[in-house]
C-alpha positions as CSV (number, residue, x, y, z in Angstrom):
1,X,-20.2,-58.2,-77.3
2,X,-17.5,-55.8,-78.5
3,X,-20.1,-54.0,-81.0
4,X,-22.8,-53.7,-78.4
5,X,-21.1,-51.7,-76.2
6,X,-19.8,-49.9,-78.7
7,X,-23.4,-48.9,-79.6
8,X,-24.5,-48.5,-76.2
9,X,-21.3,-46.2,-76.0
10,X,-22.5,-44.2,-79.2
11,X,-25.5,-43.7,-77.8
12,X,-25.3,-42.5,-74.5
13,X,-22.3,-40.2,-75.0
14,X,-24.5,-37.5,-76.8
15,X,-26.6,-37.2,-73.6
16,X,-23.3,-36.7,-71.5
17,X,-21.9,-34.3,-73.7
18,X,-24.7,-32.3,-74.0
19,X,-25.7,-32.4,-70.1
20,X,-24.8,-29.7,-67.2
21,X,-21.6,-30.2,-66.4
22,X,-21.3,-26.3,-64.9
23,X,-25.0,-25.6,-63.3
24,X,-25.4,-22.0,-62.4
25,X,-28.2,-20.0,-60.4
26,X,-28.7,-18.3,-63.6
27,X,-29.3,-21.4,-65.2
28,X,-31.6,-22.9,-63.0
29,X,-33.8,-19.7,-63.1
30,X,-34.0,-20.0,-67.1
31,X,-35.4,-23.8,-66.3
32,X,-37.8,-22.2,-64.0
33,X,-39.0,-19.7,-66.3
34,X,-39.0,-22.8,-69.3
35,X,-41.8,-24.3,-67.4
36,X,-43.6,-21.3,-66.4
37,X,-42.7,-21.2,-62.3
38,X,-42.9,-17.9,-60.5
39,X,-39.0,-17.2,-59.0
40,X,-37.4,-14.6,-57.1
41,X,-33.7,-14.7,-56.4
42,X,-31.2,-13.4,-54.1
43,X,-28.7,-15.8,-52.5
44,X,-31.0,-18.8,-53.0
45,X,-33.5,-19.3,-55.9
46,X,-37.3,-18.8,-54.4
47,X,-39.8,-20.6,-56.0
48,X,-43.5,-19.0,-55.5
49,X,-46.6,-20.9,-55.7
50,X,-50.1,-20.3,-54.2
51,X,-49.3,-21.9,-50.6
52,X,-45.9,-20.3,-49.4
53,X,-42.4,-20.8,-51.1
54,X,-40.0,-23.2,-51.6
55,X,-36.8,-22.5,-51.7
56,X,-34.1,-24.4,-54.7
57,X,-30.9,-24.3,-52.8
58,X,-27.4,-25.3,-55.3
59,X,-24.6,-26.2,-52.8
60,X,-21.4,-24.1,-52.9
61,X,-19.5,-27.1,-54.5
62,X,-22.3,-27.7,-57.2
63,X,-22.8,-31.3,-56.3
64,X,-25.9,-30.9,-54.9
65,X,-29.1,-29.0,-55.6
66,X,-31.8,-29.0,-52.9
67,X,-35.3,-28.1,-52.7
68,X,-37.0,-27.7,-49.6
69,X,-40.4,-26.4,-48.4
70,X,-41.4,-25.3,-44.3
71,X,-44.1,-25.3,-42.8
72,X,-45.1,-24.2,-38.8
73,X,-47.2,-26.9,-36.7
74,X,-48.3,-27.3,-33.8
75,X,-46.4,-29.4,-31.5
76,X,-49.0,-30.3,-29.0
77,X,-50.0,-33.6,-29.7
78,X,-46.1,-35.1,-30.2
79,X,-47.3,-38.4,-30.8
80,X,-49.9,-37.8,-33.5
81,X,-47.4,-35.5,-35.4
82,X,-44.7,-38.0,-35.5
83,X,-46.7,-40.9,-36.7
84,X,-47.9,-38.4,-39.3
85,X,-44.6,-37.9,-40.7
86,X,-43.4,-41.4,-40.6
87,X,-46.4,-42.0,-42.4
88,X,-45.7,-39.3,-45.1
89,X,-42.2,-40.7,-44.9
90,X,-43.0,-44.7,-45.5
91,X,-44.7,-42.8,-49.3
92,X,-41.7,-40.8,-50.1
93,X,-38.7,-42.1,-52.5
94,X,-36.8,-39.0,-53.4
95,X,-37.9,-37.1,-50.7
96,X,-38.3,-36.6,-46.5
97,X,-40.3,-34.4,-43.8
98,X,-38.0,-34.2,-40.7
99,X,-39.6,-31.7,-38.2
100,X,-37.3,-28.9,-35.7
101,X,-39.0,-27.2,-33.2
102,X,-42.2,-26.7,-34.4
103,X,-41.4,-26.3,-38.4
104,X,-41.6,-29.3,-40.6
105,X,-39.4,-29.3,-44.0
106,X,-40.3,-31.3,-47.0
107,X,-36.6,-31.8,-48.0
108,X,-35.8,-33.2,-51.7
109,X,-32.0,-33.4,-53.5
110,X,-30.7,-34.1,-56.5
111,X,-27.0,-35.3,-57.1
112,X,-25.7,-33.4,-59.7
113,X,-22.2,-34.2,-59.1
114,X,-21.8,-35.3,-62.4
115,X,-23.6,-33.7,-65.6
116,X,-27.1,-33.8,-65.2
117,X,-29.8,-32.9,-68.0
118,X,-31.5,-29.9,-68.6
119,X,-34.9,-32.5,-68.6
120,X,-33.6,-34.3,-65.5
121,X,-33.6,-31.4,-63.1
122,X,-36.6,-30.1,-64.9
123,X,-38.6,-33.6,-63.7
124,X,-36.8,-33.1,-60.1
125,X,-38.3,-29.8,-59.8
126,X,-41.5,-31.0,-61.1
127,X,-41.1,-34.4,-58.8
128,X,-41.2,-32.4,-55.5
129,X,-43.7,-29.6,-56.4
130,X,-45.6,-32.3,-56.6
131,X,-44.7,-34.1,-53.2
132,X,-45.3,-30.4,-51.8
133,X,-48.9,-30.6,-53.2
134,X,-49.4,-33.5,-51.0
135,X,-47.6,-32.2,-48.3
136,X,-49.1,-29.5,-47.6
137,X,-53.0,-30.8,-47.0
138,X,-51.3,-33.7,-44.9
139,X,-50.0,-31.3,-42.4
140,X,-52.2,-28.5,-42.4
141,X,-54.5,-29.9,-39.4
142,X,-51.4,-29.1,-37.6
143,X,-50.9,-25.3,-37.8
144,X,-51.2,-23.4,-34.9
């Protein structure tokens, strides 16, 4: 049992060592521009694609980066809209649509309170662009 863990050990401590323990916006841009996203920064880290922005938030203690998406409906038909986003909800794993006033957000984080890979938060990115593809369409009917 002894050696197994020691192997298991061996081969898992290259990926911690070579993780992010020290994320920067800087960083996350360079990802970004490794898989060919359109960015603009300033305070947060914009990401640009053909049916608004999302926006790649890294929290002040770098334990948590965010991604969210917004989008304005109309709140006419409460009842409809609600059973809409439980319904996008019920789908999601990683991800949720809460709505305030009458703007939903598509809301996705990653806990990178400990060192997280280069590929991992590539994937996350890639997970919720994604979920935004869907997203958007699903809610659209809504718009005012």
């Amino acid at each position: 049992m002894k050696v197994s863990i020691f192997f298991i050990v061996m081969l898992l401590l290259p990926l911690y060592l070579f993780a992010n323990s020290n994320l920067s916006q800087t960083h996350l841009l360079e990802l970004c521009n490794k898989v060919d996203l359109k960015t603009s920064s300033n305070k947060d880290i914009k990401i640009i694609h053909s049916n608004g922005i999302s926006k790649m938030i890294l929290s002040p203690d770098k334990k948590r980066l965010s991604i969210i998406t917004m989008l304005t409906v109309s709140t006419k038909n409460q009842k409809t809209l609600l059973e809409k986003i439980n319904n996008f909800n019920k789908k999601l794993l990683f991800s949720k649509v809460y709505l305030e006033k009458n703007t939903l957000t598509l809301h996705s984080d990653l806990n990178i309170k400990h060192k997280v890979s280069d590929t991992k938060i590539i994937n996350f990115i890639a997970t919720f662009l994604a979920i935004r593809d869907t997203f958007i369409p699903h809610f659209t009917t809504l718009k005012d």
